[in-house]
C-alpha positions in Angstrom: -7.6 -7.0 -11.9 -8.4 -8.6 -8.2 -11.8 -10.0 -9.5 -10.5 -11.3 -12.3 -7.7 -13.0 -10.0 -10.1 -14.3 -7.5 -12.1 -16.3 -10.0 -9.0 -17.3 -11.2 -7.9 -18.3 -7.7 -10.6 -20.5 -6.6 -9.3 -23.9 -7.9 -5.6 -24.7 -9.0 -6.9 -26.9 -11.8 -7.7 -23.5 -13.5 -4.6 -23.2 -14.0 -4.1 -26.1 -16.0 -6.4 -25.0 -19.0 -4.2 -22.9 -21.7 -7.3 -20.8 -22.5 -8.0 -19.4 -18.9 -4.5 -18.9 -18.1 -3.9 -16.9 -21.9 -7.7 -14.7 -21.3 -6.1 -13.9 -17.8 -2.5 -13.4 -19.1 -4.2 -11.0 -22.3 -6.1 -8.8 -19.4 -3.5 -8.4 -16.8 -1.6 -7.0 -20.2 -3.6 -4.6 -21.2 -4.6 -3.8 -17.2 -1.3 -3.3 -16.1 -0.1 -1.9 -20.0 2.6 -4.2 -20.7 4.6 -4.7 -23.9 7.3 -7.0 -24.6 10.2 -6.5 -27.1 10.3 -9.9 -28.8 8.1 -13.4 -28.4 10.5 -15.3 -26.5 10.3 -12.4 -23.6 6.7 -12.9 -23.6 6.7 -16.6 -23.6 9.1 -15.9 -20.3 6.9 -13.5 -19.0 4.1 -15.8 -19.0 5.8 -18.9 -17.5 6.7 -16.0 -14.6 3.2 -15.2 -14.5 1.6 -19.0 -14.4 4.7 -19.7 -11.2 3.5 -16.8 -9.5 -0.5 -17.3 -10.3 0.5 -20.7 -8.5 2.2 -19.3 -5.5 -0.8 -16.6 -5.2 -3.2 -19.5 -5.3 -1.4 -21.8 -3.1 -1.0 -19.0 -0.2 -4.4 -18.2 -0.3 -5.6 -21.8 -0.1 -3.6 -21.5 3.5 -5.6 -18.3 4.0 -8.8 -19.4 3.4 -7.3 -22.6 5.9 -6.7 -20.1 8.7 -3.1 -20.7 8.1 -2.1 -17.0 7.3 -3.6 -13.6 8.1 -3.3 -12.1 4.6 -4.5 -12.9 1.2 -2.1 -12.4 -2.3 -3.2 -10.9 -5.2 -2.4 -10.4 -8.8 -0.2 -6.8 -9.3 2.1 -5.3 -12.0 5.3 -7.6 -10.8 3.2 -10.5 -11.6 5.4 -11.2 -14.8 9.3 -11.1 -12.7 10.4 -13.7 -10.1 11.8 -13.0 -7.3 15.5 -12.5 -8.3 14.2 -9.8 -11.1 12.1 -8.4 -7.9 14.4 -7.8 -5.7 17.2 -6.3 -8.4 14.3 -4.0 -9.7 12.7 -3.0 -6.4 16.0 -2.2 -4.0 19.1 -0.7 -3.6 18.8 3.6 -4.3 20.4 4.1 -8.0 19.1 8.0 -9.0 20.8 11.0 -10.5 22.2 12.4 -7.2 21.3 16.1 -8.9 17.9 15.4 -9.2 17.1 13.3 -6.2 18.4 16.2 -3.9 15.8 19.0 -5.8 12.9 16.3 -5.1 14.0 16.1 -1.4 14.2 19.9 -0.9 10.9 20.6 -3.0 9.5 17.2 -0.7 10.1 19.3 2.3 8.8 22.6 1.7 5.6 21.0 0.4 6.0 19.3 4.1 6.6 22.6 5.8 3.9 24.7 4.0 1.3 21.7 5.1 2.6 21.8 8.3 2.5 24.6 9.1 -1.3 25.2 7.8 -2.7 22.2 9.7 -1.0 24.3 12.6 -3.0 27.4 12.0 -5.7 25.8 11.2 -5.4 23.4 14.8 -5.0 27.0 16.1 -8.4 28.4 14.6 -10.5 24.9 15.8 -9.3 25.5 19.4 -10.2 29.5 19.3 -13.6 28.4 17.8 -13.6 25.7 20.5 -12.9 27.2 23.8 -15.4 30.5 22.8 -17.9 27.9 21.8 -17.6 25.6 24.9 -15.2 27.8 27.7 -14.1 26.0 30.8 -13.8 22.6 28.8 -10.6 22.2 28.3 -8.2 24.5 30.7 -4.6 24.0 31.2 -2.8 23.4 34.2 0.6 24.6 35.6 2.5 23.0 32.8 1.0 24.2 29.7 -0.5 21.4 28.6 -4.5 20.7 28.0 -6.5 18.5 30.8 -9.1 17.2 29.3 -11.6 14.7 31.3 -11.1 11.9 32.1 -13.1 8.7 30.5 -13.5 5.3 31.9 -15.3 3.7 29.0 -12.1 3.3 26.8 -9.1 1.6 28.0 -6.1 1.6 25.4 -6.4 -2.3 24.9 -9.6 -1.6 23.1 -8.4 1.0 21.0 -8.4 0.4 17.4 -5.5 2.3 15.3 -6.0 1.8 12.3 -7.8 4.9 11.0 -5.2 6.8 12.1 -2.5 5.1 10.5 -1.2 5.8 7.0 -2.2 3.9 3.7 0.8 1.8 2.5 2.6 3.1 -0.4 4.6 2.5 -3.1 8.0 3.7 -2.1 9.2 2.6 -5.5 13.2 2.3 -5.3 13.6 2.8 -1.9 15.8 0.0 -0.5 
C-alpha cells in the first residue's frame, strides 16, 4: 500500500484525474479489505479518502522541503476524518468481564517471560565468568564493575535499537 501511495504522492495534480484516484481507491479496498453497506457510504468514504490523500500529499511536500521530520502514509483510517478518528480510536469502552481475564492472562504471559529471560541472564553470566574469570568482579555493594571505556560518551549513543517498535494499542485512550 506505501508504494502505491508514493507514486500517488509525487504531484497533487494526481489527484485531480478520477481514474488514478478510483485504481488507488479500488486497491486500498481490497488491501485494507473494506466493504461498505450501501453506495452513498462509499461515495463518503472516498471523498474522506481523496481529503486525506490531500493532507498526506501536502505534509509530505513540507517533508521533502525540510519543513517536518516525518513523512505520512496511506493506512486503514484512510477512509474517516478526523472526528470519526478520534470517536473510534479513544476513550476505553470493553466488557469489564473480559477485559480483566485479558489483563491477568497479559501478566502471567509477562511473568513466565520474565522470569525465563532471568534464568536464562543467569546461565550467560555462569557461562561468562567460567569462560572469561576475573572480567567482571563485584565490589562491596553487589553490583558488577565492568571497565571502563573512553571511546563512547553517552551523547553519541544511539538508542534506538533498544527501544520498542510502535504499536497499535487499538482502544487505548
Amino acid at each position: 500500500m506505501t508504494k502505491v501511495s508514493n507514486k500517488a504522492q509525487h504531484r497533487l495534480e494526481v489527484l485531480k484525474d478520477n481514474k488514478v484516484v478510483l485504481k488507488l481507491w479500488n486497491h486500498y479496498k481490497n488491501f485494507y479489505q473494506k466493504e461498505y453497506q450501501t453506495t452513498e457510504e462509499e461515495k463518503k468514504r472516498l471523498g474522506k479518502f481523496i481529503d486525506n490523500l490531500k493532507i498526506i500529499v501536502k505534509e509530505n511536500a513540507r517533508f521533502n522541503e525540510g519543513a517536518k521530520s516525518f513523512k505520512l502514509h496511506l493506512n486503514h483510517f484512510g477512509d474517516m476524518d478526523l472526528s470519526e478518528f478520534r470517536k473510534k480510536m479513544t476513550g476505553l469502552k470493553v466488557n469489564r468481564a473480559a477485559y480483566i481475564n485479558s489483563l491477568l492472562m497479559q501478566r502471567r504471559k509477562r511473568f513466565l517471560l520474565d522470569s525465563v529471560k532471568k534464568k536464562v541472564k543467569k546461565m550467560k553470566d555462569k557461562i561468562e565468568k567460567k569462560l572469561h574469570p576475573g572480567k567482571n568482579r563485584t565490589n562491596d555493594s553487589g553490583t558488577t564493575r565492568r571497565p571502563t571505556s573512553t571511546a563512547t560518551s553517552e551523547s553519541t549513543l544511539d538508542y534506538r535499537p533498544y527501544m520498542n517498535a510502535i504499536e497499535n494499542q487499538g482502544q487505548c485512550g
